[in-house]
C-alpha positions as a Markdown table, in Angstrom:
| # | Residue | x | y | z |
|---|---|---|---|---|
| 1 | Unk | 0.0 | 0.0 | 0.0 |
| 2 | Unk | 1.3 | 3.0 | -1.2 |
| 3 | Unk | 1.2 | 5.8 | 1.3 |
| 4 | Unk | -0.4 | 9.2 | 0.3 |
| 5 | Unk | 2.1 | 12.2 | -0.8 |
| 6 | Unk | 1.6 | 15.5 | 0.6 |
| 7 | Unk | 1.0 | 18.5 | -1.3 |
| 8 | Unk | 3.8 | 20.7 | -2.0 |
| 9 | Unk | 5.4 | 22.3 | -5.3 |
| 10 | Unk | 7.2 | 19.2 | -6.2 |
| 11 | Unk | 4.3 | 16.9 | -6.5 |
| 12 | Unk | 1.1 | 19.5 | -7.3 |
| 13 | Unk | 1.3 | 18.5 | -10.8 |
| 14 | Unk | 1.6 | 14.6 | -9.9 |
| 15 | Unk | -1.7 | 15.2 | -7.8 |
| 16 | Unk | -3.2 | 17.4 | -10.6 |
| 17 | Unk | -3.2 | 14.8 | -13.2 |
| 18 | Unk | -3.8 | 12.1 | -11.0 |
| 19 | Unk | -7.3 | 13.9 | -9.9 |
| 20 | Unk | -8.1 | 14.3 | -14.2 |
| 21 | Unk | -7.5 | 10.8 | -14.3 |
| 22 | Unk | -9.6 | 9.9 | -12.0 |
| 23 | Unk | -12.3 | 12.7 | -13.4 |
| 24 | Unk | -12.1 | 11.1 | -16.7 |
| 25 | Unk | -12.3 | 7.1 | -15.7 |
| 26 | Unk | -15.6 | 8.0 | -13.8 |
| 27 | Unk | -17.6 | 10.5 | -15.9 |
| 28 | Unk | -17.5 | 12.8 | -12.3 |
| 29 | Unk | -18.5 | 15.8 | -14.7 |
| 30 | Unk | -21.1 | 13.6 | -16.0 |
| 31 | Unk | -22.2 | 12.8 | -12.6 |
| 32 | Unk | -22.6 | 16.2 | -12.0 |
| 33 | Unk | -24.8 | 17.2 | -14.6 |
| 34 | Unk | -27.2 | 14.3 | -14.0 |
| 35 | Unk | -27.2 | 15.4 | -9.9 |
| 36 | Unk | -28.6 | 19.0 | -11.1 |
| 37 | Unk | -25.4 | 21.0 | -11.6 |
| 38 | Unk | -26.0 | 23.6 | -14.5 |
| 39 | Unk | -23.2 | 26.3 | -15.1 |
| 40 | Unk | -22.9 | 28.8 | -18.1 |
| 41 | Unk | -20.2 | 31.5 | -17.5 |
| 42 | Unk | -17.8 | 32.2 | -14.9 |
| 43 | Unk | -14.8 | 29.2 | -14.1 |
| 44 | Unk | -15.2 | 26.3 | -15.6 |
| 45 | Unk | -16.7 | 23.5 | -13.2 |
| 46 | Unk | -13.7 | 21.2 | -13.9 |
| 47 | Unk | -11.4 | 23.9 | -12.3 |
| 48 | Unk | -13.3 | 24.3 | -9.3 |
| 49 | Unk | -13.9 | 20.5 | -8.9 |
| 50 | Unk | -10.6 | 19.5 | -9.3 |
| 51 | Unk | -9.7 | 22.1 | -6.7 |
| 52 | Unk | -11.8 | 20.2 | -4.2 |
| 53 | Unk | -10.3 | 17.1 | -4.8 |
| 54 | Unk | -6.7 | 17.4 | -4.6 |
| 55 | Unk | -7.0 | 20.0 | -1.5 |
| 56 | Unk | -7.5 | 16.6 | 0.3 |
| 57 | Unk | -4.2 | 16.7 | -0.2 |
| 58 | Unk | -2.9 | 20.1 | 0.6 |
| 59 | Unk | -2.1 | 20.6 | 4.2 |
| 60 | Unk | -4.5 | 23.3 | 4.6 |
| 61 | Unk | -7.8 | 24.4 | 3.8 |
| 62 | Unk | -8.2 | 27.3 | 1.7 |
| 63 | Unk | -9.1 | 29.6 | 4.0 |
| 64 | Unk | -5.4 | 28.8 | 5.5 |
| 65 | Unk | -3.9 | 28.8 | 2.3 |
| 66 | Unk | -5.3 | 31.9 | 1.3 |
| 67 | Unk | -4.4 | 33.5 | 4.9 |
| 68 | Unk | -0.3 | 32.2 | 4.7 |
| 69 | Unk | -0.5 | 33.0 | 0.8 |
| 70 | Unk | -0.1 | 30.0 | -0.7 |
| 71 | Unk | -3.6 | 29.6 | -2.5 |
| 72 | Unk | -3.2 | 28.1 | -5.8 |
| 73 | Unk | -7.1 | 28.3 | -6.9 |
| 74 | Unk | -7.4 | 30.6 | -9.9 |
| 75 | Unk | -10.8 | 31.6 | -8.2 |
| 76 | Unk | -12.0 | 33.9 | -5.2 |
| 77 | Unk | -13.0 | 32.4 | -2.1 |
| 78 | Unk | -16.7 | 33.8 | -2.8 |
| 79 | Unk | -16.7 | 31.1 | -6.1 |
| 80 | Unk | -15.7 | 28.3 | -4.0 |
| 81 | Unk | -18.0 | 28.9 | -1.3 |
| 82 | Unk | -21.0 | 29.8 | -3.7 |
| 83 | Unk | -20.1 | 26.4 | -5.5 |
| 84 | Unk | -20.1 | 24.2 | -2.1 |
| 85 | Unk | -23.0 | 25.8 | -0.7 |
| 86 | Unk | -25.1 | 25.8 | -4.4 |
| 87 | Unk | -28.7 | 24.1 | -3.6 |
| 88 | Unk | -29.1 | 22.5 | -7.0 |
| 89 | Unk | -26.2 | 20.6 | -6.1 |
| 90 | Unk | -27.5 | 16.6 | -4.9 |
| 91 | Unk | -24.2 | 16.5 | -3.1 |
| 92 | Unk | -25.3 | 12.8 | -1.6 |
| 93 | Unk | -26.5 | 11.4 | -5.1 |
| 94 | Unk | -23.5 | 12.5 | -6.5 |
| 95 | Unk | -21.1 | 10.6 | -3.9 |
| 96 | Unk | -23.9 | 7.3 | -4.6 |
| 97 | Unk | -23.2 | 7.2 | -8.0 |
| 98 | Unk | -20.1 | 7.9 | -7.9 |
| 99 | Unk | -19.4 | 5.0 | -5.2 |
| 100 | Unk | -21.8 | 3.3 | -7.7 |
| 101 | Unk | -19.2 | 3.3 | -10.8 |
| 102 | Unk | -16.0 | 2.6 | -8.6 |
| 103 | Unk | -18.0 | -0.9 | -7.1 |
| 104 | Unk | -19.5 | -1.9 | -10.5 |
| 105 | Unk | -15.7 | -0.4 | -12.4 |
| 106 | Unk | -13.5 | -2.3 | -9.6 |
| 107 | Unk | -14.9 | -4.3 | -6.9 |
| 108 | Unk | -17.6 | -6.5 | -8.3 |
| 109 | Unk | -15.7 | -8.6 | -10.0 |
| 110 | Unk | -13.9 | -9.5 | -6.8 |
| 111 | Unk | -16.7 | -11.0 | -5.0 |
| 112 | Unk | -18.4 | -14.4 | -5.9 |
| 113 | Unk | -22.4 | -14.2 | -6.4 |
């Protein structure tokens, strides 16, 4: 088991392309769409997403990051706030479907019927 690398400089592009792997072997911004998530101007929802994702890795949150100056988001707090708290968002049929595709992608198979 491999253990998890921390965020810093040297491996935020590692991290970045691992998260648009994983983005594109699951459809997320498919996902998305189908749990209510419409957007037409502003930063594009894969920038935002992605964001999210890896800050699981950063060492702080981005209130943190933006206090010590180390925010790498190309957005304003107010975006990423607006984003978590939007209501047309199914946040919990998104993580369902998503824990959907990784069982029936990965871990079916490994189980006997």
């Amino acid at each position: 088991m491999s253990i998890l690398p921390s965020f810093d400089t040297e491996n935020e592009p590692k991290i970045a392309r691992s998260v648009e792997k994983f983005f594109k072997d699951y459809k997320v911004m498919e996902l998305l769409r189908r749990c209510g998530l419409r957007k037409s101007k502003g930063i594009p929802l894969w920038s935002i997403l992605s964001y999210i994702f890896s800050n699981v890795f950063r060492d702080r949150s981005m209130y943190m990051q933006q206090k010590s100056g180390k925010c790498t988001a190309g957005f304003s707090k107010n975006t990423y706030y607006r984003f978590m708290q939007n209501p047309h968002i199914n946040w919990l049929r998104l993580t369902i479907l998503l824990d959907e595709r990784i069982v029936n992608g990965h871990l079916k198979d490994l189980t006997s019927d």
